[in-house]
C-alpha positions in Angstrom: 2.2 20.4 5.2 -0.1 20.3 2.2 -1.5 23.9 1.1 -0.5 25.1 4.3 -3.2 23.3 5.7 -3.6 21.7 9.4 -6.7 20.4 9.5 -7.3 16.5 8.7 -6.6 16.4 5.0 -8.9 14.3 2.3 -6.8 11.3 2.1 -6.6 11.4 -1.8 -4.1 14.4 -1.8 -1.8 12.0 -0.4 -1.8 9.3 -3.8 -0.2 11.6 -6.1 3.3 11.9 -4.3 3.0 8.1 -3.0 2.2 7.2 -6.4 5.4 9.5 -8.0 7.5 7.4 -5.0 6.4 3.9 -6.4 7.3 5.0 -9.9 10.7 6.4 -8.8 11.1 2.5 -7.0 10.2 0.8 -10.5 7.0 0.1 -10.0 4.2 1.2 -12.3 1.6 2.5 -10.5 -1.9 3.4 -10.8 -4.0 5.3 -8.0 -7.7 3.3 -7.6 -9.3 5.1 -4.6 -11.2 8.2 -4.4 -12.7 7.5 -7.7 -14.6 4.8 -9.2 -13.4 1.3 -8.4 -10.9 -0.4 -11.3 -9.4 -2.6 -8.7 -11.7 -4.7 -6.9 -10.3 -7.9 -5.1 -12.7 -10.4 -3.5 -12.0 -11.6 0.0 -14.9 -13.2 0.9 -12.8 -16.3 1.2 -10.7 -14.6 3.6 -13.0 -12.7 5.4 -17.1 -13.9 5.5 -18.3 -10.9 6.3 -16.7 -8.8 3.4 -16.9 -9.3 -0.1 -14.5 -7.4 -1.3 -12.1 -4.5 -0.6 -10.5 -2.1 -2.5 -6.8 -0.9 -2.2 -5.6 3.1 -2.6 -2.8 3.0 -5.0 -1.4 0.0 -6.3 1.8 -1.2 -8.2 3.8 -3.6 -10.7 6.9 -4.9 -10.8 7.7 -7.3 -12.6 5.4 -10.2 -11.1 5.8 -8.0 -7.8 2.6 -5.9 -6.7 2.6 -3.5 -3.9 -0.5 -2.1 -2.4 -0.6 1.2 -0.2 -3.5 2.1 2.1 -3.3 6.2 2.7 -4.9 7.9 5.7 -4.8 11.1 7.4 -6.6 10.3 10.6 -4.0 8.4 13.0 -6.7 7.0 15.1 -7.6 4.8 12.3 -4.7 2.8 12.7 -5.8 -0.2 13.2 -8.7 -0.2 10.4 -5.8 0.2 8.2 -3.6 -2.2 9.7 -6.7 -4.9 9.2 -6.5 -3.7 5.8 -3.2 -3.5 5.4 -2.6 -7.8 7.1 -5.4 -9.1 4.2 -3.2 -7.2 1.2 -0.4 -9.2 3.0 -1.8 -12.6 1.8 -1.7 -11.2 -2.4 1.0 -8.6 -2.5 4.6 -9.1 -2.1 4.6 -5.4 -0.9 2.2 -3.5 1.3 2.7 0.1 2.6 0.2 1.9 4.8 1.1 6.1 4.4 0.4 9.4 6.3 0.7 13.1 6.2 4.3 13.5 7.6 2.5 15.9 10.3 0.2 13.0 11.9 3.0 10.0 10.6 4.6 8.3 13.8 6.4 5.4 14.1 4.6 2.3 14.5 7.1 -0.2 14.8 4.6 -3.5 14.7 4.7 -2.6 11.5 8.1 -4.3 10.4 7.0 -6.8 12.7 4.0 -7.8 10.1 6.4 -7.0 7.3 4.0 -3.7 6.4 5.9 -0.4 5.1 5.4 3.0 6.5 5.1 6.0 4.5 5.7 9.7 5.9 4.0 11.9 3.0 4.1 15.5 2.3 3.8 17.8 -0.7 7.1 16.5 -2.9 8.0 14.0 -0.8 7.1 10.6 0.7 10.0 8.8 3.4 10.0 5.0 3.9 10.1 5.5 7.9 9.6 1.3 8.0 11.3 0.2 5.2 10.6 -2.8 3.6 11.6 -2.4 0.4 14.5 -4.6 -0.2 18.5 -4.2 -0.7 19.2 -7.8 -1.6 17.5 -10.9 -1.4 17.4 -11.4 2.3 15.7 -8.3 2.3 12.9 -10.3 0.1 12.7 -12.9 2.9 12.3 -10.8 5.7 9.4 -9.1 4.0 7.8 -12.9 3.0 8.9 -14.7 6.2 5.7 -13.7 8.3 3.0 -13.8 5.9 3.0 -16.8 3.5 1.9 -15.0 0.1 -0.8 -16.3 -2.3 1.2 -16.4 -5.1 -1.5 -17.2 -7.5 -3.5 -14.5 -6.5 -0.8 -12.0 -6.8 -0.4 -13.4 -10.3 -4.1 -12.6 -11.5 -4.0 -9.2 -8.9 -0.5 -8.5 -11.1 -2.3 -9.4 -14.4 -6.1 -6.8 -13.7 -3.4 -4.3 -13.1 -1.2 -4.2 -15.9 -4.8 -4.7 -18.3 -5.4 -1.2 -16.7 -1.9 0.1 -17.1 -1.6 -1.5 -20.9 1.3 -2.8 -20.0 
């Protein structure tokens, strides 16, 4: 529990130790919500009636970008799985993450190909893992959601700009 805290938490206490778990998978990171925008990705293409959205915490890898959506509020679900299916089409690797007390197991998760992230204090668990072992492991995160690659490419690029890297 965070602070010893059980009512809903503000979901920003959650992108420090999701952002430390991305790091510690090789990824560098970079935390975009709950402050002023520095990742802005049109989707207006996608989606008519939105111009834009904005993701939580993103990451690098390599050419790789993951993307995490955070909430506290479980009912939200499937607002964050919307979310979570457009970051699909530009990022190799999309997580949606909770406070380990409201985190269950939503297993149409790994059937999109979307992580799940239990998050406390000094600790986040990959209870849908989709972070891959090997290369088949790749594939079975790829397999259901053809990814834009070129967008990933300029998404990859406005991040590392920010990161200096």
């Amino acid at each position: 529990m965070f602070g010893g805290r059980s009512r809903m938490l503000d979901q920003t206490v959650l992108y420090a130790p999701i952002m430390k778990w991305l790091e510690s998978n090789g990824f560098k990171a970079l935390i975009t919500g709950g402050k002023k925008s520095q990742i802005v990705v049109p989707i207006k293409d996608l989606l008519p009636i939105k111009t834009y959205i904005v993701p939580d915490i993103v990451g690098v890898r390599g050419s790789d970008v993951a993307i995490v959506e955070a909430e506290t509020d479980p009912e939200k679900i499937l607002e964050i799985l919307g979310k979570a299916l457009l970051w699909k089409t530009i990022a190799t690797f999309v997580f949606v993450a909770f406070p380990k007390e409201t985190c269950q197991e939503y297993r149409i998760m790994e059937k999109f190909g979307i992580g799940l992230l239990s998050v406390s204090e000094g600790d986040v668990q990959e209870v849908v893992k989709i972070l891959p072992t090997d290369s088949l492991g790749l594939f079975k995160v790829l397999e259901i959601h053809p990814l834009d690659f070129q967008r990933q490419a300029e998404l990859c690029q406005q991040i590392k700009r920010l990161l200096g890297i």
